[in-house]
C-alpha positions as CSV (number, residue, x, y, z in Angstrom):
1,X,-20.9,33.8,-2.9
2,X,-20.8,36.1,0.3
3,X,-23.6,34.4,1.6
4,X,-22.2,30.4,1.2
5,X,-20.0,31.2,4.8
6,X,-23.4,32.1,6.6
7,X,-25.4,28.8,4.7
8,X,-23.0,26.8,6.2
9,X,-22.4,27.8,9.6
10,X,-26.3,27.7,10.0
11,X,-25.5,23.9,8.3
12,X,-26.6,24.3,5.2
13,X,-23.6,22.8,4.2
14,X,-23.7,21.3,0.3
15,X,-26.1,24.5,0.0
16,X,-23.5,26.9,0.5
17,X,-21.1,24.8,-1.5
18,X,-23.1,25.0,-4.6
19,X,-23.8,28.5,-4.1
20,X,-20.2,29.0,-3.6
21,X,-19.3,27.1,-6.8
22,X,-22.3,28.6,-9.1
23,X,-21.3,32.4,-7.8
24,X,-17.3,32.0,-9.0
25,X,-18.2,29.8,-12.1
26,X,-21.1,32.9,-13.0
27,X,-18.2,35.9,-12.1
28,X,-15.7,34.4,-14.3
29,X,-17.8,33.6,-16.5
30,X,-19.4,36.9,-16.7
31,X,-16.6,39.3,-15.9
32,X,-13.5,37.5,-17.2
33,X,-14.6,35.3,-20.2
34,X,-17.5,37.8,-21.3
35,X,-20.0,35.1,-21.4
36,X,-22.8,37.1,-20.6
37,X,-25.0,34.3,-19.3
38,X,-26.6,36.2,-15.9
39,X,-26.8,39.5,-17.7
40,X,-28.9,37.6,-20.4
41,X,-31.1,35.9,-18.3
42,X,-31.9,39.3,-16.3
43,X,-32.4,41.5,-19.2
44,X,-34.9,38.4,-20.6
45,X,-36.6,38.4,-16.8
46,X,-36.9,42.6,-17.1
47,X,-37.9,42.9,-20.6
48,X,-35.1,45.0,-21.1
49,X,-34.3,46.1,-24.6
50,X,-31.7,47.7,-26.8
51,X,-30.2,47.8,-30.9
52,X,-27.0,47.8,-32.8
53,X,-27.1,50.7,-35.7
54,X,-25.3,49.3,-38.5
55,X,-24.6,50.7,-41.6
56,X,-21.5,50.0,-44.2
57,X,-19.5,51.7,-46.9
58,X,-17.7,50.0,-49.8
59,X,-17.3,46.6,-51.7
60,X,-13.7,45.4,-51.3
61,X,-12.3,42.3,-50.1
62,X,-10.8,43.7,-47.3
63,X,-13.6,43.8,-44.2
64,X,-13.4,46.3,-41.2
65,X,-15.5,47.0,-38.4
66,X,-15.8,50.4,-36.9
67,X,-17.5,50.6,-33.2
68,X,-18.5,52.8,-30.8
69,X,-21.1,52.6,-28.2
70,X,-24.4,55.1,-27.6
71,X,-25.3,54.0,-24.1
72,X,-24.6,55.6,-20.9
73,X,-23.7,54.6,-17.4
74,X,-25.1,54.8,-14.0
75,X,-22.9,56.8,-11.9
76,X,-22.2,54.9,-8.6
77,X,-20.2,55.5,-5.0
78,X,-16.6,53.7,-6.8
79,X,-17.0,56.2,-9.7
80,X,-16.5,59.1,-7.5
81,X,-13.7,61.1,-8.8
82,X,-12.3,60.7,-5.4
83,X,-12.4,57.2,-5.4
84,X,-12.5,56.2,-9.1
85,X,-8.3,55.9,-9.3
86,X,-8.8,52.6,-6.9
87,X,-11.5,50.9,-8.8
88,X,-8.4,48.2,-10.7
89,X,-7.5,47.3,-7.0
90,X,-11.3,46.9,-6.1
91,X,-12.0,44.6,-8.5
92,X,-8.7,42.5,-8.2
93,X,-9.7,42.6,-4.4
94,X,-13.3,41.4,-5.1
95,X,-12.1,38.8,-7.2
96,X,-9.4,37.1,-5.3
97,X,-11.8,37.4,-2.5
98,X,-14.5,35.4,-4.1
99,X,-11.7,32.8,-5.1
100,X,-10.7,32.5,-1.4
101,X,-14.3,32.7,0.1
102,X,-15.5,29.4,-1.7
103,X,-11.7,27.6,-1.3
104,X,-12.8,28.3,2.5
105,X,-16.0,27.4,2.5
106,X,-15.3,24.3,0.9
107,X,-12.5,23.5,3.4
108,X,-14.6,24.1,6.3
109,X,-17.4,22.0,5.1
110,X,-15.4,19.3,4.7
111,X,-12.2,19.4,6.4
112,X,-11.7,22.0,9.6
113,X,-15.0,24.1,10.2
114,X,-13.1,27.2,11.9
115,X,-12.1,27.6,8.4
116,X,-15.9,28.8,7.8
117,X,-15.0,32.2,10.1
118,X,-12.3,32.8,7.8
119,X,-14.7,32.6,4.9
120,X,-17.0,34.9,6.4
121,X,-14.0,37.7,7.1
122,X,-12.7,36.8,3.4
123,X,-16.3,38.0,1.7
124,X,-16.6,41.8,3.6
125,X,-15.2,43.3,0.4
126,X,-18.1,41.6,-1.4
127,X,-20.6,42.6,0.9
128,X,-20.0,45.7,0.6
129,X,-19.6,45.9,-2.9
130,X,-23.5,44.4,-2.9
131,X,-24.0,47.3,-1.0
132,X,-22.4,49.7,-3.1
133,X,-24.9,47.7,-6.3
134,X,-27.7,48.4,-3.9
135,X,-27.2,52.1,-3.3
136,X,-26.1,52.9,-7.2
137,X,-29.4,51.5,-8.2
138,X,-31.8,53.5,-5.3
139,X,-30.0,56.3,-5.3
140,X,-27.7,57.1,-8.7
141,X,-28.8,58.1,-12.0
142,X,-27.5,57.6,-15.7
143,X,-24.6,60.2,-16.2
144,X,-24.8,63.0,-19.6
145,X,-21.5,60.3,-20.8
146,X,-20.6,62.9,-22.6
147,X,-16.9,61.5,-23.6
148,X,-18.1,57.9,-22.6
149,X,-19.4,57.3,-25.6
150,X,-20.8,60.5,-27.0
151,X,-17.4,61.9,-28.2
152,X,-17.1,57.7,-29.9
153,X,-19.8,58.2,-31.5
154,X,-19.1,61.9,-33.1
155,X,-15.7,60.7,-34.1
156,X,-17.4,57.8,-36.1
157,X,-19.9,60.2,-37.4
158,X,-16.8,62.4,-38.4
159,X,-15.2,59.4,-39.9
160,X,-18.6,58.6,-41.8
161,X,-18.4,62.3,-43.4
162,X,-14.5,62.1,-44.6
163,X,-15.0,58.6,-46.1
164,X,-17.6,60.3,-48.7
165,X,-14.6,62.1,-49.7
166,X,-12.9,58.7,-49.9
167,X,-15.0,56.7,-51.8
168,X,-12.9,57.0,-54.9
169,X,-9.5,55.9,-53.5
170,X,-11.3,53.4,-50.7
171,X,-14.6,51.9,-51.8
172,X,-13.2,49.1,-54.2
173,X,-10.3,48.2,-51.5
174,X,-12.7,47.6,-48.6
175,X,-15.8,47.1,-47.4
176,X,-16.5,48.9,-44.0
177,X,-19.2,48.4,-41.4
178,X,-20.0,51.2,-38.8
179,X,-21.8,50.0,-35.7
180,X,-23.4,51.8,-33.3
181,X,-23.6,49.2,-30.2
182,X,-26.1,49.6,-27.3
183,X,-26.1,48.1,-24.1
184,X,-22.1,48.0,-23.8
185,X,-22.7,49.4,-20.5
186,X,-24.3,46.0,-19.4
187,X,-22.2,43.4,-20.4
188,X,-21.0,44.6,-23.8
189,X,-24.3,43.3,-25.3
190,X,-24.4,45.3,-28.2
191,X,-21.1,43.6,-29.4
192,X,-22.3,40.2,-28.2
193,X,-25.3,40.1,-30.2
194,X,-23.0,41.8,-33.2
195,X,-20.5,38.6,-33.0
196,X,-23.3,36.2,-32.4
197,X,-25.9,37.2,-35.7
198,X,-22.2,37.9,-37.4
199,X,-19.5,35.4,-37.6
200,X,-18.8,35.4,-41.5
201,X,-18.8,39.0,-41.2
202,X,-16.5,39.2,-38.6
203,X,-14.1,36.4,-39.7
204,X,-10.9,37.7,-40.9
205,X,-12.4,41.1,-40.2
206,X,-10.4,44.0,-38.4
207,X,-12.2,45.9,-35.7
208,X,-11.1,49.4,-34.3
209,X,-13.5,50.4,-31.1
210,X,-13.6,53.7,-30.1
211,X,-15.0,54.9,-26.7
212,X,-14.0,57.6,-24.7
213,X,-11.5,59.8,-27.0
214,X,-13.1,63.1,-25.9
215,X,-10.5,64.6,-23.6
216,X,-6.5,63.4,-22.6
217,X,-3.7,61.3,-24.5
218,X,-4.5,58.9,-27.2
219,X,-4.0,55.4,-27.4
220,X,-4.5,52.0,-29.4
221,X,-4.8,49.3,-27.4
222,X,-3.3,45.9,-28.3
223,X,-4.7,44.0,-25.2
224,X,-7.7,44.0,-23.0
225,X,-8.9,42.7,-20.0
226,X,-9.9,43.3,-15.7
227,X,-8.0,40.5,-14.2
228,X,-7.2,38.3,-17.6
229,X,-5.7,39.6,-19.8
230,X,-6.4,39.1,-23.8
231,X,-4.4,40.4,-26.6
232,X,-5.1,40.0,-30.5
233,X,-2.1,38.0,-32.3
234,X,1.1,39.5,-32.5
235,X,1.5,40.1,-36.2
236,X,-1.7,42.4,-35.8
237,X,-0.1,44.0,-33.0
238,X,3.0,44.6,-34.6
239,X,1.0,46.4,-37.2
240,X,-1.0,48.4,-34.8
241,X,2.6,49.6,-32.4
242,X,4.2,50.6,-35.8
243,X,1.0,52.0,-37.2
244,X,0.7,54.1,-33.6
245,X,4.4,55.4,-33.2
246,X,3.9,56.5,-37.4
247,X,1.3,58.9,-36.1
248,X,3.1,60.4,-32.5
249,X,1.0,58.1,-30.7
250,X,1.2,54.9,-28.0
251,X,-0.2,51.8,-27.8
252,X,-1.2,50.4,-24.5
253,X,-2.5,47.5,-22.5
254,X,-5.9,48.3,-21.1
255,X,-6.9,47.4,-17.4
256,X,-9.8,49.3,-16.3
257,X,-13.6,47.8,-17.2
258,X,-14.0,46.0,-20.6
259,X,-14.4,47.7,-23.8
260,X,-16.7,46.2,-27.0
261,X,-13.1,45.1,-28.1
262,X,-12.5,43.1,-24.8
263,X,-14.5,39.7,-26.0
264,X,-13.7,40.3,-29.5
265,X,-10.2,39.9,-28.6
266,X,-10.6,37.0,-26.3
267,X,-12.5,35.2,-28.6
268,X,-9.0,35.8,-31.3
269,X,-10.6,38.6,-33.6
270,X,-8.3,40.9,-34.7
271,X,-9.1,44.1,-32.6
272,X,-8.1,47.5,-31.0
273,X,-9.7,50.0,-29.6
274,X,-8.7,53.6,-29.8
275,X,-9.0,55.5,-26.3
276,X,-7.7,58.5,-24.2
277,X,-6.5,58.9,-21.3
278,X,-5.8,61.8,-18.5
279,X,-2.9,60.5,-16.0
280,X,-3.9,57.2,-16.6
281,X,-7.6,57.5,-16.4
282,X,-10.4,58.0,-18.5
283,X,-11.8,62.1,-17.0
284,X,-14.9,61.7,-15.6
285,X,-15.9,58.2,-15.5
286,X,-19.5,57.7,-15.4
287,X,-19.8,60.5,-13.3
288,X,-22.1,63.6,-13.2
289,X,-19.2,65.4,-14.2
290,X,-19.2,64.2,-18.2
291,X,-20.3,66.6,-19.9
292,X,-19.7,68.4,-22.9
293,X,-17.5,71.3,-21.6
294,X,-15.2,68.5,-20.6
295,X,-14.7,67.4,-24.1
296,X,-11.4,68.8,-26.1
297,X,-12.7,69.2,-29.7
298,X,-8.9,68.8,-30.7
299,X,-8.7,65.4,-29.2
300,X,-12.4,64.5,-31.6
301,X,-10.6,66.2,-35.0
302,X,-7.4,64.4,-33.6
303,X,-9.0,61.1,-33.4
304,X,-10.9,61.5,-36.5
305,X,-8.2,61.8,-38.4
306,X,-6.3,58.9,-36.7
307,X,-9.2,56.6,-37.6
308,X,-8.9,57.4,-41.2
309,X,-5.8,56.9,-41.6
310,X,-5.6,53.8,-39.7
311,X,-8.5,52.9,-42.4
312,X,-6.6,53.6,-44.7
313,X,-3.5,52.0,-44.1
314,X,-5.5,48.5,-43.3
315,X,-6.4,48.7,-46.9
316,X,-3.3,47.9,-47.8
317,X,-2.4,45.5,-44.6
């Protein structure tokens, strides 16, 4: 998209239009609807590959889904701790920008074609978020991601061991499916491919995500979402708010990057993901900085137990 405003001053015109048109269909696509159609294509072009670990526990009617993602990210110039608390506004910025770049470039293709120098001031924040891309990829490396998602994944683990204990009251009320995603980090693949090979599995299912609970205040959240916003329906909400105050906890409306539970919930799955935050942030956001003497062993146990009673109280939902 930042480059349709120089196509068309040099008159490529109805290029820069469809590259206009193709970029915000691809970003909404991509980064609002979680239909993962460039990230596919590119991990197809690099060979890249990753897999789910699944295993389940239990026979009964009732079907959950417990998930928590392995993978780490790169650490990159907006995931600075000085500069991570303004990532939100970045990507509201980036997004509204690439809205009014192609509206501009449109109107000054067709219409007034001063309109075109507007375009090209309207796409300096995505220039320079290609250049931010450009420098995390020759210059950053993958962080420990010690909370994000090590401590997920130890709580699950956790969960895993106190459910042997469970088996008795538990294993004839529900049947329970752990899930190990990978590739969450690029698109929430690992969930994608989940939901894609699983749709009678995951219909009338309940999924709890858990990412990130090593260190700050827990929440549940009941919606999801960067720009959109999407929400699971309100009677499993209400369950989840009353569930959440029972245990001296809050629920909350996630903002920041998409979870595994993001597209589940926009495609109307009943989901939540379990979370916690520092002053409104997750501590040390794909940075250098996460590892594991910044993880609260408290918070794990704490979450641990949440889990299995939230379990345990959907048996009977």
């Amino acid at each position: 998209m930042s480059l349709a405003p120089l196509l068309a001053l040099a008159k490529a015109e109805l290029m820069a239009v469809a590259i206009s048109l193709t970029g915000l269909t691809l970003l909404s696509l991509e980064e609002e609807l979680y239909i993962p159609i460039l990230t596919l294509m590119l991990g197809h072009l690099l060979r890249r590959r990753s897999a789910n670990v699944v295993t389940s526990f239990g026979s009964g009617e009732k079907r959950i889904v417990v998930m928590a993602h392995y993978d780490s990210a790169k650490a990159a110039y907006s995931f600075n701790p000085r500069r991570v608390h303004m990532l939100r506004r970045t990507i509201y910025v980036n997004f509204f920008s690439s809205i009014l770049v192609v509206v501009m470039t449109i109107v000054g293709v067709f219409l007034f074609r001063y309109a075109l120098f507007t375009a090209l001031i309207l796409s300096t924040p995505l220039w320079l978020t290609v250049a931010i891309l450009i420098h995390r990829e020759l210059f950053h490396n993958y962080v420990p991601g010690a909370n994000d998602n090590a401590s997920g994944v130890a709580v699950v683990l956790g969960l895993a061991e106190s459910l042997k204990r469970e088996e008795q009251s538990l294993g004839s009320k529900i049947s329970l499916y752990i899930v190990f995603t990978g590739a969450e980090e690029v698109g929430m693949l690992g969930s994608y491919y989940f939901r894609k090979y699983n749709p009678h599995l995951l219909s009338n299912a309940i999924i709890i995500n858990v990412d990130n609970p090593g260190f700050g205040k827990l929440y549940l959240t009941e919606c999801e979402g960067v720009v959109l916003t999407w929400c699971s329906n309100k009677e499993f909400r209400t369950f989840i708010h009353k569930f959440a105050k029972s245990k001296g906890i809050n629920t909350m409306v996630y903002k920041l990057l998409p979870t595994d539970a993001t597209p589940l919930m926009r495609s109307g799955y009943k989901a939540t993901s379990l979370m916690a935050f520092a002053n409104g942030m997750i501590k040390n956001y794909h940075w250098y900085s996460d590892t594991a003497d910044g993880i609260d062993s408290r918070n794990l146990a704490k979450a641990r137990d949440i889990l299995l009673e939230l379990i345990k109280s959907l048996a009977i939902y």
